[in-house]
PQR file with spaces between the fields and no chain letter, atoms N, CA, C, O and H, PARSE charges and radii, in Angstrom:
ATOM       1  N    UNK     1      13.411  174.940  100.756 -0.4000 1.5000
ATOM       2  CA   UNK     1      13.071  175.845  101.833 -0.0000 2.0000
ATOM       3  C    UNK     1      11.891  175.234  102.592  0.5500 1.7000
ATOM       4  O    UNK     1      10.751  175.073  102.159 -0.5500 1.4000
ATOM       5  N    UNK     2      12.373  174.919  103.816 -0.4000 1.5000
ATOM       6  CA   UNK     2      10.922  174.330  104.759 -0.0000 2.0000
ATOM       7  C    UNK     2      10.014  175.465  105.085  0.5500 1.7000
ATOM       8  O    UNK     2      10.381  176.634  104.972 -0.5500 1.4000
ATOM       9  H    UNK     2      13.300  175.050  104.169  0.4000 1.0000
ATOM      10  N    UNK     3       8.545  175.035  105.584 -0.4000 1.5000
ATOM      11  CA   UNK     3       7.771  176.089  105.812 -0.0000 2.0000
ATOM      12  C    UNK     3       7.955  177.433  106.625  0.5500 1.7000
ATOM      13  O    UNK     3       7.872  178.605  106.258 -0.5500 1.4000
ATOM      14  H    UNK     3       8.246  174.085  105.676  0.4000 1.0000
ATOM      15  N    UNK     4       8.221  176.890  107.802 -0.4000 1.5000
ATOM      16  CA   UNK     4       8.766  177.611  108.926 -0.0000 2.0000
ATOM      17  C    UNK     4       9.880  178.709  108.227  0.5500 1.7000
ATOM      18  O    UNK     4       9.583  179.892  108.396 -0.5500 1.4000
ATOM      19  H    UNK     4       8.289  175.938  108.100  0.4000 1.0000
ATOM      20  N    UNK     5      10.867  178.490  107.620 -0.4000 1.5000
ATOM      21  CA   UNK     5      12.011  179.156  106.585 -0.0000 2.0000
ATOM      22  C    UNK     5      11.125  180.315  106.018  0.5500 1.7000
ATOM      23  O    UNK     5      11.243  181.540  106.006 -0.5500 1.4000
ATOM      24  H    UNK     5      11.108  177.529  107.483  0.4000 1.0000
ATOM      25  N    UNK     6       9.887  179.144  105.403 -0.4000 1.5000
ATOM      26  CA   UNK     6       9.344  180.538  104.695 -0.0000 2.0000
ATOM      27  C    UNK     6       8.902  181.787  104.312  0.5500 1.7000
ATOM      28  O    UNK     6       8.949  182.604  103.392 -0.5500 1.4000
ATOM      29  H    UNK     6       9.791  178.149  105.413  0.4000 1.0000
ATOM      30  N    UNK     7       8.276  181.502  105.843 -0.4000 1.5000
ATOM      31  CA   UNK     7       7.459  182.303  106.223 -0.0000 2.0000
ATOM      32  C    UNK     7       8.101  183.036  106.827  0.5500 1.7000
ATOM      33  O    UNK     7       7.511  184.112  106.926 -0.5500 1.4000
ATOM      34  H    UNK     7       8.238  180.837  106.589  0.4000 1.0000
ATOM      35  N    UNK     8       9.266  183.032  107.425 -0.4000 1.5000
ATOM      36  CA   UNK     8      10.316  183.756  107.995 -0.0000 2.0000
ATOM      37  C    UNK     8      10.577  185.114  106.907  0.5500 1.7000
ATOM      38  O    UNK     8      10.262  186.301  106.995 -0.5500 1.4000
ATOM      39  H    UNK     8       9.745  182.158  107.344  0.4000 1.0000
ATOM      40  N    UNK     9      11.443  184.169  105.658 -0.4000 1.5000
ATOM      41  CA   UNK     9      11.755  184.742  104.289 -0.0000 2.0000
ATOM      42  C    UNK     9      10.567  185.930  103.910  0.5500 1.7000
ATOM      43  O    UNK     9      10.815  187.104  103.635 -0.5500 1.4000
ATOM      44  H    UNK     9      11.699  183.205  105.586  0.4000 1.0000
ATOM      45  N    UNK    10       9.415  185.390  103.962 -0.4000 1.5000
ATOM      46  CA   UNK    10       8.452  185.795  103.522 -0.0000 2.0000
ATOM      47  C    UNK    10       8.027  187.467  104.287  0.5500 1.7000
ATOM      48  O    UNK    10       7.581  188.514  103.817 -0.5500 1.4000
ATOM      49  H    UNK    10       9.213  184.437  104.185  0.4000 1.0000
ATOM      50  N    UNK    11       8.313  187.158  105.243 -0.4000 1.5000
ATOM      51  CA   UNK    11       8.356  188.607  106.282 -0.0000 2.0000
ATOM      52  C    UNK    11       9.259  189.407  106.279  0.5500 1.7000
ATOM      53  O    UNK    11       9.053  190.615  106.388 -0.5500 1.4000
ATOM      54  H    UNK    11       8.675  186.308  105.624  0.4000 1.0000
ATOM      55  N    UNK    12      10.996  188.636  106.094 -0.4000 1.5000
ATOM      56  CA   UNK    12      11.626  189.579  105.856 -0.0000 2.0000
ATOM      57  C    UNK    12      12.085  190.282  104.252  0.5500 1.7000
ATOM      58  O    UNK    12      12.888  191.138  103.881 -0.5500 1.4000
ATOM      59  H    UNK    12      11.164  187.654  106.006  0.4000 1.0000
ATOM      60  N    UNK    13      11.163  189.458  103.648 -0.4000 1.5000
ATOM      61  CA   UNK    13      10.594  189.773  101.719 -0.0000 2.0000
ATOM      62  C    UNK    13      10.079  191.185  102.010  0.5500 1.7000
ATOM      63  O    UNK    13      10.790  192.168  101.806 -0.5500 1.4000
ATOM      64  H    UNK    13      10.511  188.762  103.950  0.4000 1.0000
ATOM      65  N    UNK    14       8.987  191.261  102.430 -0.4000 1.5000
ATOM      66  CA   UNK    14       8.352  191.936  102.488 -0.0000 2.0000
ATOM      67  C    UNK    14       8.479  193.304  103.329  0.5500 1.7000
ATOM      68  O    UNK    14       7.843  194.357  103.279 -0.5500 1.4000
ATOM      69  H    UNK    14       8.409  190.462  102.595  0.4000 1.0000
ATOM      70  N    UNK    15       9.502  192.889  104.080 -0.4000 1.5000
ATOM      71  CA   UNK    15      10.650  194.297  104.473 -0.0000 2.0000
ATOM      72  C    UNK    15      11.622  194.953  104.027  0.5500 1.7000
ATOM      73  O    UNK    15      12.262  195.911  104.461 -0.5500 1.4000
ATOM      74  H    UNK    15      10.019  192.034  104.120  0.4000 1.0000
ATOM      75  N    UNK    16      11.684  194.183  102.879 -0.4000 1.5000
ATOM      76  CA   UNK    16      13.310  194.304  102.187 -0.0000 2.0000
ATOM      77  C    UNK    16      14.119  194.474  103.015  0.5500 1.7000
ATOM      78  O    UNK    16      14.723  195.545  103.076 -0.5500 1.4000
ATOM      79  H    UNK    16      11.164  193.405  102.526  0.4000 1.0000
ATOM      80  N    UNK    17      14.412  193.194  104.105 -0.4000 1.5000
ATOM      81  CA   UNK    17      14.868  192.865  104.941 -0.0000 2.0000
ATOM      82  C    UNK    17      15.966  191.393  104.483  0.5500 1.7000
ATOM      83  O    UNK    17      16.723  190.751  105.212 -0.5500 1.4000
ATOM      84  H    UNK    17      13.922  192.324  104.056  0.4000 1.0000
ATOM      85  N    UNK    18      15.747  191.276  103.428 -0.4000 1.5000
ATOM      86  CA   UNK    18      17.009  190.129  103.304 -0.0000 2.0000
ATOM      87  C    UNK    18      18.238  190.594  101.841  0.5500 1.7000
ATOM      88  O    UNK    18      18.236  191.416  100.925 -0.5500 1.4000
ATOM      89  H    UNK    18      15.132  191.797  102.837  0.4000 1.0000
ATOM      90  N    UNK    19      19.167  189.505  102.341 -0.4000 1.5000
ATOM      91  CA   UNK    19      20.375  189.654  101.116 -0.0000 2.0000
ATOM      92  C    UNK    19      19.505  189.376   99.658  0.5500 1.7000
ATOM      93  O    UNK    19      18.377  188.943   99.424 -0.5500 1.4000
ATOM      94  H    UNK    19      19.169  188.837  103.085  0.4000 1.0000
ATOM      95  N    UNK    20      20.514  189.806   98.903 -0.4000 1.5000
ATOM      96  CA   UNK    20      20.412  189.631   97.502 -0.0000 2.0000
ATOM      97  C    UNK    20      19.945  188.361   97.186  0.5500 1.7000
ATOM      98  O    UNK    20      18.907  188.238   96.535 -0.5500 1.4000
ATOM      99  H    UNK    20      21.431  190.158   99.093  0.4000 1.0000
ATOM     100  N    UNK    21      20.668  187.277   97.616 -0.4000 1.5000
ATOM     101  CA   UNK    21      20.773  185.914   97.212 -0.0000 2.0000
ATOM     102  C    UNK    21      19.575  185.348   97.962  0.5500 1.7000
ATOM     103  O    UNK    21      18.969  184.391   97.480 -0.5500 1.4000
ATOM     104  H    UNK    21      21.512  187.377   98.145  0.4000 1.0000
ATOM     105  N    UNK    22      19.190  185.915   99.162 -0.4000 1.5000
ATOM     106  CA   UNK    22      17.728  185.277   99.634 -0.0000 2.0000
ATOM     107  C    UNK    22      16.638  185.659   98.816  0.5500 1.7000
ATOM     108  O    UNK    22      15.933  184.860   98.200 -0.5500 1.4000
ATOM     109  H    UNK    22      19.682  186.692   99.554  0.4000 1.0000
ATOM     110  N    UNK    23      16.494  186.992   98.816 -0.4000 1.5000
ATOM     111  CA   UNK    23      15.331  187.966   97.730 -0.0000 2.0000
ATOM     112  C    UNK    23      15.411  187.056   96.476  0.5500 1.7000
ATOM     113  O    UNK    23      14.289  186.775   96.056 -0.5500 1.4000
ATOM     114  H    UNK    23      17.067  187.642   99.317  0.4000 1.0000
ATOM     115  N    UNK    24      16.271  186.604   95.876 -0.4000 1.5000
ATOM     116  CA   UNK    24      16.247  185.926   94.465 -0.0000 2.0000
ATOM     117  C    UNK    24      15.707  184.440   94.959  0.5500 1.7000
ATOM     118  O    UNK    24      15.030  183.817   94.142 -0.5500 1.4000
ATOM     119  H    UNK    24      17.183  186.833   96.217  0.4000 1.0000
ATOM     120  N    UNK    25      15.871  184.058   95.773 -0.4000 1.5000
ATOM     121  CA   UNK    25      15.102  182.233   96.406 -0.0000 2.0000
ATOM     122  C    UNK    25      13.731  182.905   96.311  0.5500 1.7000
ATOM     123  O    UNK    25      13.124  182.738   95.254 -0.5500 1.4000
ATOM     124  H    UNK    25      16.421  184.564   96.437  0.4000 1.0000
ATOM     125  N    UNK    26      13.222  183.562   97.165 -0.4000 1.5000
ATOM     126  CA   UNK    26      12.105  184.090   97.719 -0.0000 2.0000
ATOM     127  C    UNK    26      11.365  184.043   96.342  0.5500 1.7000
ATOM     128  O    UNK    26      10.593  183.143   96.010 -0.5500 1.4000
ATOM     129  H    UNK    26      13.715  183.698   98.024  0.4000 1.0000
ATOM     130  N    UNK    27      11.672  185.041   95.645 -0.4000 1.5000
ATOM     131  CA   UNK    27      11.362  185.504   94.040 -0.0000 2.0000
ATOM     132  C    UNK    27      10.836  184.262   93.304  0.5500 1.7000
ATOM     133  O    UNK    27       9.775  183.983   92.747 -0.5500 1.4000
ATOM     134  H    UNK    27      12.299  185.772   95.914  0.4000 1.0000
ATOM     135  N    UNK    28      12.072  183.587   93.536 -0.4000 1.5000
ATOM     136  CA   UNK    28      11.908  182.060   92.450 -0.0000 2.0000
ATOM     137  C    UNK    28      10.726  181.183   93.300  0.5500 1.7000
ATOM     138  O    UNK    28      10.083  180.369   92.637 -0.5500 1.4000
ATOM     139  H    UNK    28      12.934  183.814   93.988  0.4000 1.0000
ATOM     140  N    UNK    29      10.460  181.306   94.560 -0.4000 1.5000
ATOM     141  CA   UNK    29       9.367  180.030   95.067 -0.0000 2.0000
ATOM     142  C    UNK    29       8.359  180.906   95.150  0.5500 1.7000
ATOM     143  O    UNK    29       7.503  180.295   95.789 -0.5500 1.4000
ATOM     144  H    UNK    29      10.983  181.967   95.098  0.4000 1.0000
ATOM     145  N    UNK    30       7.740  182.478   94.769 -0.4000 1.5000
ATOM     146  CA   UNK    30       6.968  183.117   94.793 -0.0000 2.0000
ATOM     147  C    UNK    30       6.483  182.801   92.816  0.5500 1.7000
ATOM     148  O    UNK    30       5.372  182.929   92.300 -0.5500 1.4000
ATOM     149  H    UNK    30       8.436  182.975   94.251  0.4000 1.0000
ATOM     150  N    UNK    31       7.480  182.483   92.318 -0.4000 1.5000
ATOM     151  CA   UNK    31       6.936  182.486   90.882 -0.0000 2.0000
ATOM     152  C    UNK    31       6.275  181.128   90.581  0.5500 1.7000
ATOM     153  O    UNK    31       5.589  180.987   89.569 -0.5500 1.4000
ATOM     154  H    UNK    31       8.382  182.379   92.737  0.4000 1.0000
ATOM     155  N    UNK    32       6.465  180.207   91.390 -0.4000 1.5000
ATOM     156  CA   UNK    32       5.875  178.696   91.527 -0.0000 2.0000
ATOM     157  C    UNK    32       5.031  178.509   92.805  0.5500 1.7000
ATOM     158  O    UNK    32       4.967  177.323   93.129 -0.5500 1.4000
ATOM     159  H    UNK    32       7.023  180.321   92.212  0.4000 1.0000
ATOM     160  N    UNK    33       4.412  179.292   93.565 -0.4000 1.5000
ATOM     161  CA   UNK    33       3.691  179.079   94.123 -0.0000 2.0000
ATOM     162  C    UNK    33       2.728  180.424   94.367  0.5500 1.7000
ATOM     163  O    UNK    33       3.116  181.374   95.048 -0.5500 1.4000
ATOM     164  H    UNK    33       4.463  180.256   93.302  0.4000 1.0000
ATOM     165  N    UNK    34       1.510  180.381   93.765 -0.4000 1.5000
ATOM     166  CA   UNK    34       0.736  181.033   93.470 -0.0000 2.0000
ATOM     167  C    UNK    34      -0.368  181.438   94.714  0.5500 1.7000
ATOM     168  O    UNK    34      -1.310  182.228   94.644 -0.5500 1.4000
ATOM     169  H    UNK    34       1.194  179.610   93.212  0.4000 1.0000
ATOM     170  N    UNK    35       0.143  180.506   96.032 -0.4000 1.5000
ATOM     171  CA   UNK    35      -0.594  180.743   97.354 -0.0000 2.0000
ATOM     172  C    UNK    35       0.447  181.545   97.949  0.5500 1.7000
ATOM     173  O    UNK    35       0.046  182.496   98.620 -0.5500 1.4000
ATOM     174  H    UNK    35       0.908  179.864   96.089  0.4000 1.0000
ATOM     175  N    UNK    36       1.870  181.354   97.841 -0.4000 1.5000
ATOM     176  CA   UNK    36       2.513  182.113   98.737 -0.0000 2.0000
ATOM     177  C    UNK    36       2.258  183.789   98.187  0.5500 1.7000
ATOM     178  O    UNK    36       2.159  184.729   98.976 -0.5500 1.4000
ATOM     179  H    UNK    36       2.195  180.582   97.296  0.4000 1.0000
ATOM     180  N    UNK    37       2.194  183.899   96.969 -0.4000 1.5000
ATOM     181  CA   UNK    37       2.160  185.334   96.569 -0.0000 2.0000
ATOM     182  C    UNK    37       0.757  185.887   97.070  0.5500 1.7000
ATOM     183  O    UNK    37       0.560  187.101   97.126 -0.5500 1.4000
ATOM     184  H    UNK    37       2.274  183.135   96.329  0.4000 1.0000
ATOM     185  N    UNK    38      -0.060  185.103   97.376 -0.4000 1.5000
ATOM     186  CA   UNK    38      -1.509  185.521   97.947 -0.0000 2.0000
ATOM     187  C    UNK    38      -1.323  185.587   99.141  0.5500 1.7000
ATOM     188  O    UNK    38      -2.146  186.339   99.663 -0.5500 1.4000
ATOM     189  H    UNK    38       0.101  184.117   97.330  0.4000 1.0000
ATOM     190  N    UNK    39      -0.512  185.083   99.950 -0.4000 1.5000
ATOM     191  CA   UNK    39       0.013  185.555  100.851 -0.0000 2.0000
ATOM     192  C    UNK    39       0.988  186.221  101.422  0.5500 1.7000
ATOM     193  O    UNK    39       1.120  186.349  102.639 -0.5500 1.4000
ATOM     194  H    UNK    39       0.157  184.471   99.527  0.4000 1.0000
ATOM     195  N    UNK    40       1.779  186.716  100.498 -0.4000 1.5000
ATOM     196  CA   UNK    40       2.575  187.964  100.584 -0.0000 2.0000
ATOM     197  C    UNK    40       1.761  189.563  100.430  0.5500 1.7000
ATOM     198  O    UNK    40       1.919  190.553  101.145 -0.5500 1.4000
ATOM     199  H    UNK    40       1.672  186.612   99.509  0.4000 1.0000
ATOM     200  N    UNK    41       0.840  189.385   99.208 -0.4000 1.5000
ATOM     201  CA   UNK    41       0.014  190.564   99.498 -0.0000 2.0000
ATOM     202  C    UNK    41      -0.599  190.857  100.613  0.5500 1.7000
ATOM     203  O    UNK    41      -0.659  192.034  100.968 -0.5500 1.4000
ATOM     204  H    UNK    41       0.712  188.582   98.627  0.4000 1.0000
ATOM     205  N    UNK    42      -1.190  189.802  101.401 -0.4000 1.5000
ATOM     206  CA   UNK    42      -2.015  189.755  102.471 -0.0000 2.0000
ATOM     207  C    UNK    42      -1.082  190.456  103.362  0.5500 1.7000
ATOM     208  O    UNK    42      -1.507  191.349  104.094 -0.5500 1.4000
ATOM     209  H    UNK    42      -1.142  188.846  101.112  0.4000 1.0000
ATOM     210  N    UNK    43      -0.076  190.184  103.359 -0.4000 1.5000
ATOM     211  CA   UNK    43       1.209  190.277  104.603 -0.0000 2.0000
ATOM     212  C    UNK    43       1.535  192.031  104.553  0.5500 1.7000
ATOM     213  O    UNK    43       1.698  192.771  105.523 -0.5500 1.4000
ATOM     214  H    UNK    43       0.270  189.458  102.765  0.4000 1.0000
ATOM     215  N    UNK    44       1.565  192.420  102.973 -0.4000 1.5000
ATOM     216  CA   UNK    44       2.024  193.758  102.801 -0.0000 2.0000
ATOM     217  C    UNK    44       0.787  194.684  103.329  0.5500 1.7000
ATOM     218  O    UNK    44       0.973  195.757  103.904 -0.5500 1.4000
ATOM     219  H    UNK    44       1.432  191.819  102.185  0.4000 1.0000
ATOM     220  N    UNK    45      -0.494  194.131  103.060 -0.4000 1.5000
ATOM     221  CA   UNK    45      -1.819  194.769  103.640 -0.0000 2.0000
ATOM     222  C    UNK    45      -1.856  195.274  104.866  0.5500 1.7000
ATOM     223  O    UNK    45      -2.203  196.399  105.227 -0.5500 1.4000
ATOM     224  H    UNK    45      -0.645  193.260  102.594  0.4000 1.0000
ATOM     225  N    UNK    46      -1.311  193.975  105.753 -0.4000 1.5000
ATOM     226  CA   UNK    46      -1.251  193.908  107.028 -0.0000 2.0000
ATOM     227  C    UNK    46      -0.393  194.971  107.763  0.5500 1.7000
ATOM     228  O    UNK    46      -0.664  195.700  108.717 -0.5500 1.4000
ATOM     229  H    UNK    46      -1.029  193.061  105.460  0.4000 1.0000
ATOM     230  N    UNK    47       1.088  194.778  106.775 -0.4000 1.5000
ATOM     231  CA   UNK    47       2.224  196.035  107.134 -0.0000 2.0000
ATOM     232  C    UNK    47       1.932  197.567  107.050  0.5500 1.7000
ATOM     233  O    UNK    47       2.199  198.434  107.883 -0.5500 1.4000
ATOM     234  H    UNK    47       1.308  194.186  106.000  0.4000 1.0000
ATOM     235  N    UNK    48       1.341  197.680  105.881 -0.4000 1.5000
ATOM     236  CA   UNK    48       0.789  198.898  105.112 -0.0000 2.0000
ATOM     237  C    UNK    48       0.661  200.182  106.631  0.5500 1.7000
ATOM     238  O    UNK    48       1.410  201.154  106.734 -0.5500 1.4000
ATOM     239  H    UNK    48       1.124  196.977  105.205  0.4000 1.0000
ATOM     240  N    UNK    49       0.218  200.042  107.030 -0.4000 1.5000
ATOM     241  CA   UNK    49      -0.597  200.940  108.361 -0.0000 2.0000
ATOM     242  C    UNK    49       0.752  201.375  109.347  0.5500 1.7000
ATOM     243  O    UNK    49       0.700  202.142  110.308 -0.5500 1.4000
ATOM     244  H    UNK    49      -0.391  199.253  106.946  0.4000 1.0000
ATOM     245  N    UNK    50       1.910  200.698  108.857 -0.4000 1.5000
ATOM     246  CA   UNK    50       3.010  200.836  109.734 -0.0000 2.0000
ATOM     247  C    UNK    50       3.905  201.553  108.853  0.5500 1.7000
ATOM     248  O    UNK    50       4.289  202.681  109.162 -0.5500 1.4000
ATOM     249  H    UNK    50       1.953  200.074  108.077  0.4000 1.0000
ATOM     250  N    UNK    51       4.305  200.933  107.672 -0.4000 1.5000
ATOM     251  CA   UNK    51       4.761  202.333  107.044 -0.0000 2.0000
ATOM     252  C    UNK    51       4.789  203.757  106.905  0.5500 1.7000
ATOM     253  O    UNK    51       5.621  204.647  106.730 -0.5500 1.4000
ATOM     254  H    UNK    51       3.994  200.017  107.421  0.4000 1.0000
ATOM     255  N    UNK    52       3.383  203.608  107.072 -0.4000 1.5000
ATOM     256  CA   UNK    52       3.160  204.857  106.559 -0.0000 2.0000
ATOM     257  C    UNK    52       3.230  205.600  107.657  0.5500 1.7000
ATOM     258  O    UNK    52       3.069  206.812  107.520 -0.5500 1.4000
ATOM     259  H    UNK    52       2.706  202.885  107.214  0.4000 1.0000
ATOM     260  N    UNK    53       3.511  204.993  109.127 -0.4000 1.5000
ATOM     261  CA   UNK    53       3.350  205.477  110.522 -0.0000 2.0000
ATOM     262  C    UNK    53       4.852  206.140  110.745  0.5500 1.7000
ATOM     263  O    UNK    53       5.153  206.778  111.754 -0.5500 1.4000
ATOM     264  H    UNK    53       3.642  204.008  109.239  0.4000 1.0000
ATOM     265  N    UNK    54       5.675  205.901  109.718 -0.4000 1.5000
ATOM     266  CA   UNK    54       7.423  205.760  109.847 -0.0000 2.0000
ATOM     267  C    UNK    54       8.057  206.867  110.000  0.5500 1.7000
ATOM     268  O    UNK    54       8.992  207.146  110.751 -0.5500 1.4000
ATOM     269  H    UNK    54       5.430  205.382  108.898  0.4000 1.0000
ATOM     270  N    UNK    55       7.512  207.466  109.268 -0.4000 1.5000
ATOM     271  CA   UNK    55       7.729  209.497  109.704 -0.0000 2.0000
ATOM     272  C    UNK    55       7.119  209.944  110.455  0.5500 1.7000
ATOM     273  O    UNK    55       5.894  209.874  110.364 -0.5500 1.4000
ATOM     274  H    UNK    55       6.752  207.239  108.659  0.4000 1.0000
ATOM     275  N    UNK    56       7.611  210.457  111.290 -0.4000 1.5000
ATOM     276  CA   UNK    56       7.120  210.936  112.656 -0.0000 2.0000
ATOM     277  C    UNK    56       6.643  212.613  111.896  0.5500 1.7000
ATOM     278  O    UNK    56       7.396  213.256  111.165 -0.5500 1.4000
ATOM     279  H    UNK    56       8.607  210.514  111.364  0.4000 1.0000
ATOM     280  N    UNK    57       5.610  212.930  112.195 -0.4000 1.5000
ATOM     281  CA   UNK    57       4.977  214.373  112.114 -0.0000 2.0000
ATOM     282  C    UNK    57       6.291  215.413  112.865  0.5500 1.7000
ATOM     283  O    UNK    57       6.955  215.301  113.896 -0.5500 1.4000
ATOM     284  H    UNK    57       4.998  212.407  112.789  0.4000 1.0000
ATOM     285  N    UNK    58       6.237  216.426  111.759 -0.4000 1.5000
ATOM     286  CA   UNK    58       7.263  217.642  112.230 -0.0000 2.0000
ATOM     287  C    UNK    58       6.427  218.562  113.152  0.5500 1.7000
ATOM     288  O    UNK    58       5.228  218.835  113.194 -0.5500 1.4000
ATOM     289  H    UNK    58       5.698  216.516  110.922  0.4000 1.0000
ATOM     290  N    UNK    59       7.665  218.994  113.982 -0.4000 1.5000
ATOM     291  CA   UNK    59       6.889  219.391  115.658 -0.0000 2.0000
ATOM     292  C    UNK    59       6.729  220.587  114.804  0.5500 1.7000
ATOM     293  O    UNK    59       7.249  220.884  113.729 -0.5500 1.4000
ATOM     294  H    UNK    59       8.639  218.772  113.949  0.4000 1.0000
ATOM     295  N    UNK    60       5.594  221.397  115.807 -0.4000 1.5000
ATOM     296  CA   UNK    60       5.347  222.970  115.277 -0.0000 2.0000
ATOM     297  C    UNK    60       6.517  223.532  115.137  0.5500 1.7000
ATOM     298  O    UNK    60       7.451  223.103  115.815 -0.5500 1.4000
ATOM     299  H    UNK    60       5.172  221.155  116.680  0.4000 1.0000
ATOM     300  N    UNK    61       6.707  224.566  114.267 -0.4000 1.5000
ATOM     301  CA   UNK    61       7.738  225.939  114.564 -0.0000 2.0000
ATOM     302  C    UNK    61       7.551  226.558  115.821  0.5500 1.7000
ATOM     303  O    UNK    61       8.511  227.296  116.040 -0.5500 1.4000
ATOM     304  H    UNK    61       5.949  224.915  113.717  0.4000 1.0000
ATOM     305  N    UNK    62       6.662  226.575  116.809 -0.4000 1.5000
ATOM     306  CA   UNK    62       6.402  227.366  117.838 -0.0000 2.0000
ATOM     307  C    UNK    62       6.833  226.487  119.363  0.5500 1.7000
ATOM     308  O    UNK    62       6.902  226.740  120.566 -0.5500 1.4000
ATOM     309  H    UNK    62       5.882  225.975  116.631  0.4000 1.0000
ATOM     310  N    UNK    63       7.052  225.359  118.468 -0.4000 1.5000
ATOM     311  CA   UNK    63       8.163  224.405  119.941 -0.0000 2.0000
ATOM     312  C    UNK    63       8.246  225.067  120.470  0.5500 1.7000
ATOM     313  O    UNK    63       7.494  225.648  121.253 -0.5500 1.4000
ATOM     314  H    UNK    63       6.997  225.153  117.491  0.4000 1.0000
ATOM     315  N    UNK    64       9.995  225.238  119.941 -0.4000 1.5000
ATOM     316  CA   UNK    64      10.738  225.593  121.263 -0.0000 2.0000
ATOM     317  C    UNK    64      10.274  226.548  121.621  0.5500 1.7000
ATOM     318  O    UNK    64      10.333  226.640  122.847 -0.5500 1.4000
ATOM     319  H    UNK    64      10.605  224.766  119.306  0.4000 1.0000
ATOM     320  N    UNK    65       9.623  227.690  120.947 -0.4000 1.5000
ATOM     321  CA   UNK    65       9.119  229.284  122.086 -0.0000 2.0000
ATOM     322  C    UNK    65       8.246  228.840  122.870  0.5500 1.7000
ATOM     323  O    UNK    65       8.207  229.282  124.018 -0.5500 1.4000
ATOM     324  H    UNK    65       9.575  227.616  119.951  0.4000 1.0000
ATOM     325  N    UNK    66       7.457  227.991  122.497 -0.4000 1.5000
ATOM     326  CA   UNK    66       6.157  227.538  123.606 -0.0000 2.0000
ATOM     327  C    UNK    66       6.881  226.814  124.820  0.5500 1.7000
ATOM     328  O    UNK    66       6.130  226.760  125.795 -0.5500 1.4000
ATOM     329  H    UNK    66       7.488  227.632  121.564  0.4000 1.0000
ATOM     330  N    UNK    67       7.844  226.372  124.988 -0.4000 1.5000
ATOM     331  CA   UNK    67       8.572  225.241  125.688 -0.0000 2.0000
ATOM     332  C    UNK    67       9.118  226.326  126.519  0.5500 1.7000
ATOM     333  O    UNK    67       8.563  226.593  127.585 -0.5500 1.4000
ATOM     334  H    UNK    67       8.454  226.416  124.197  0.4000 1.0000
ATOM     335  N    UNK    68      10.422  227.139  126.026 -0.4000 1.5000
ATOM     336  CA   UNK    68      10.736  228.102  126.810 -0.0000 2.0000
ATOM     337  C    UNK    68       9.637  229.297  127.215  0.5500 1.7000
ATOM     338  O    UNK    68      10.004  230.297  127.831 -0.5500 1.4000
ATOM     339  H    UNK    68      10.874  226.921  125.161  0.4000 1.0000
ATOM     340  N    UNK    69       8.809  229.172  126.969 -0.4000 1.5000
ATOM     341  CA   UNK    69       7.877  230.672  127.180 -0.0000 2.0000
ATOM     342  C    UNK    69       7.340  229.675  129.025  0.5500 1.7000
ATOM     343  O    UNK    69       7.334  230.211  130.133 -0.5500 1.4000
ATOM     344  H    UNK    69       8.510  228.360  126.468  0.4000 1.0000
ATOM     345  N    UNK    70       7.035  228.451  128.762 -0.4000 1.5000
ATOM     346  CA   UNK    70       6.450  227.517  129.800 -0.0000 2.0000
ATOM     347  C    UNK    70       7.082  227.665  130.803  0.5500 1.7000
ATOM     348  O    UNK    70       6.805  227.014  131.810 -0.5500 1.4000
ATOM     349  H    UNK    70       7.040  228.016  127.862  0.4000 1.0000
């Protein structure tokens, strides 16, 4: 896997964004390289703030009356 590949992999790792058979490459060059996994945490850190952004807040119960009352 060239760098460029990796780091690709590495983003869509961290989305659970790839096939089975990539996630298991990913896995195996994350267990032999002890910088990429320091940089996968870094990466999930980075994501973190967006997850959690993923559910949109439930509108009031008073929507729609406020909407039609308008």
């Amino acid at each position: 896997m060239n760098c460029e590949g990796f780091r690709e992999n590495l983003e869509a790792y961290a989305l659970n964004a790839l096939e089975p058979n990539e996630m298991r490459q990913v896995e195996e060059y994350l267990r032999t390289h002890p910088e990429a996994t320091a940089k996968l945490e870094r990466l999930r850190r980075t994501l973190a703030p967006l997850s959690a952004a993923a559910e949109p807040p439930a509108p009031p119960p008073t929507l729609l009356l406020n909407t039609l009352a308008h």
